[in-house]
C-alpha positions in Angstrom: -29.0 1.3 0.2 -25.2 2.0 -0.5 -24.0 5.4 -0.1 -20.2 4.6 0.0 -17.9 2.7 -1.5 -14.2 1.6 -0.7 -11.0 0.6 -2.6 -7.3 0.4 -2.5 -4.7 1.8 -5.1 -1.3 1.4 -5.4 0.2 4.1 -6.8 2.7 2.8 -9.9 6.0 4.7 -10.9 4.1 5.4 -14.4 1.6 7.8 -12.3 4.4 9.8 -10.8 5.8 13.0 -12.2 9.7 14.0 -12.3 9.3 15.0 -9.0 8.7 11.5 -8.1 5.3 12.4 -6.5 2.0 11.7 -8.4 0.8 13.6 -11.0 -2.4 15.4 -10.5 -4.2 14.3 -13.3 -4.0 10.9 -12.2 -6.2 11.9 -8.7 -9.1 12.1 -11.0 -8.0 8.8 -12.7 -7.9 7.1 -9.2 -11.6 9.0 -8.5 -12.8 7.2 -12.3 -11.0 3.8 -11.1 -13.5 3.7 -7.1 -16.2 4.9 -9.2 -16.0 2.2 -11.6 -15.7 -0.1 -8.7 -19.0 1.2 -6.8 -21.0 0.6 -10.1 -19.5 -3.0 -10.5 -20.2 -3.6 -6.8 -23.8 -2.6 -7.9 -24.0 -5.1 -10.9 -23.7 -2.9 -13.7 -20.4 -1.2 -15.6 -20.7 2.3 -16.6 -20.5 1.5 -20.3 -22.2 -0.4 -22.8 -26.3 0.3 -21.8 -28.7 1.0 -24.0 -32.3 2.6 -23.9 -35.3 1.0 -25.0 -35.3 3.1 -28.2 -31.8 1.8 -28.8 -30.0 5.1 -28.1 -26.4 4.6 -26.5 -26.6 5.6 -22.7 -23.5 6.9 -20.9 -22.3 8.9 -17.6 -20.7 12.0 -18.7 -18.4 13.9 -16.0 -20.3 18.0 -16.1 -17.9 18.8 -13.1 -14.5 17.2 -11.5 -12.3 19.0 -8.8 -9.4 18.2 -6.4 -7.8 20.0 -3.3 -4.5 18.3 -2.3 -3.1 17.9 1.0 -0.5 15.2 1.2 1.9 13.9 -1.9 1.7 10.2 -3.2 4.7 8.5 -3.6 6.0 5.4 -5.9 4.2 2.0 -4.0 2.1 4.1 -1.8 -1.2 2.1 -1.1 -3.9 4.9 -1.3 -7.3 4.2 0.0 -10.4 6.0 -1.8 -13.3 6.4 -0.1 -15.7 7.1 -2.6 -19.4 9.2 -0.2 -22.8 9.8 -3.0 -23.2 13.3 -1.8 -26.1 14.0 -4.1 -28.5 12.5 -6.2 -31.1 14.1 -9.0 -33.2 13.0 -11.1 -30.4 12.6 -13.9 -27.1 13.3 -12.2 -25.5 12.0 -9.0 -22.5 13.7 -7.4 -19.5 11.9 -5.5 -17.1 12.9 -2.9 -13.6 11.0 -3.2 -11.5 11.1 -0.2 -7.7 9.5 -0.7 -6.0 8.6 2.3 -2.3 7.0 2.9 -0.4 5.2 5.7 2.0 7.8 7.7 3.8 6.2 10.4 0.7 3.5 11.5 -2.2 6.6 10.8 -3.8 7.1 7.7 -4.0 10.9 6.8 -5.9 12.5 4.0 -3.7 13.3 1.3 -7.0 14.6 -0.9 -10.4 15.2 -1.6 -12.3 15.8 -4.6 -15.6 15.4 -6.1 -17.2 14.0 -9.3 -20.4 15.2 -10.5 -21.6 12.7 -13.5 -24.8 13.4 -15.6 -26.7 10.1 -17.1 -27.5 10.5 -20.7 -28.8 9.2 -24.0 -26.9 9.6 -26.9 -28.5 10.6 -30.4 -26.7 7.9 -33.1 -27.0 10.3 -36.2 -26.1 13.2 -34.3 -24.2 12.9 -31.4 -26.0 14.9 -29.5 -26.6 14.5 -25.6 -29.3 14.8 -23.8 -29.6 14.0 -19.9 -31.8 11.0 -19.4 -33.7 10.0 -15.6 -31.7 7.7 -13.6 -32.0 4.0 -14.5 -34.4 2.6 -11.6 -31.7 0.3 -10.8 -29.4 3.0 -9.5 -32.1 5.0 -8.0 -33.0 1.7 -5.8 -29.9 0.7 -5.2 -28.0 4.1 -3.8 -29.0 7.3 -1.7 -27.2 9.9 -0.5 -24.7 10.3 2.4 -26.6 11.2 5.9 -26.9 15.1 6.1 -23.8 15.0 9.0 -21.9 12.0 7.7 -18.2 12.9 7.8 -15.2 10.4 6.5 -12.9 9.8 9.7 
């Protein structure tokens, strides 16, 4: 079972700020984008399932955060190490770890973590309400080892 997940990122001029370092908001667009990836590398996308009942199911974020060690430049190739830290019966929780080249070594330049909630949407009112993980998730991921650190 898959508990990790790994892509590369370029970062583009559009995610940089006037200090010509990336914007923060766009960590958490780079933590969507290897998230996105792990589900695809699963066989499913994050959008567009239904419930038997025909209510709209989707993945709401319920918690997002981001310490920062190193800046991202313009063309830096940032790899993202996406680690399932915990799973329950509705809601799974990620650990994003971005790392970039610096002279030969790649260094952490931040870590954050994603906590997503699976649920069904009501179609006359909108309302959420969390939902048990599909058993296709809940077969095909587990959580990190206890003592599993990224190097």
């Amino acid at each position: 079972m898959k508990y990790e997940h790994r892509i590369a990122k370029a970062v583009e001029f559009s995610h940089t700020d006037m200090a010509g370092i990336m914007h923060f908001s766009n960590f958490f667009r780079f933590m969507e984008a290897v998230e996105h990836d792990f589900f695809r590398s699963l066989g499913k996308s994050i959008v567009g399932s239904v419930s038997a009942d025909g209510k709209p199911l989707g993945w709401p974020r319920v918690n997002c955060q981001c310490n920062f060690t190193l800046p991202l430049k313009f063309e830096d190739t940032i790899h993202l190490h996406l680690v399932v830290r915990e799973i329950r019966s509705s809601s799974i929780k990620y650990e994003v770890i971005f790392k970039k080249d610096v002279s030969g070594e790649l260094k952490e330049a931040a870590r954050g973590s994603i906590t997503i909630v699976h649920v069904g949407v009501d179609t006359k009112t909108g309302k959420m309400s969390a939902c048990i993980l599909p058993d296709w998730i809940s077969s095909s991921i587990s959580v990190a080892p206890e003592n599993y650190e990224v190097k």
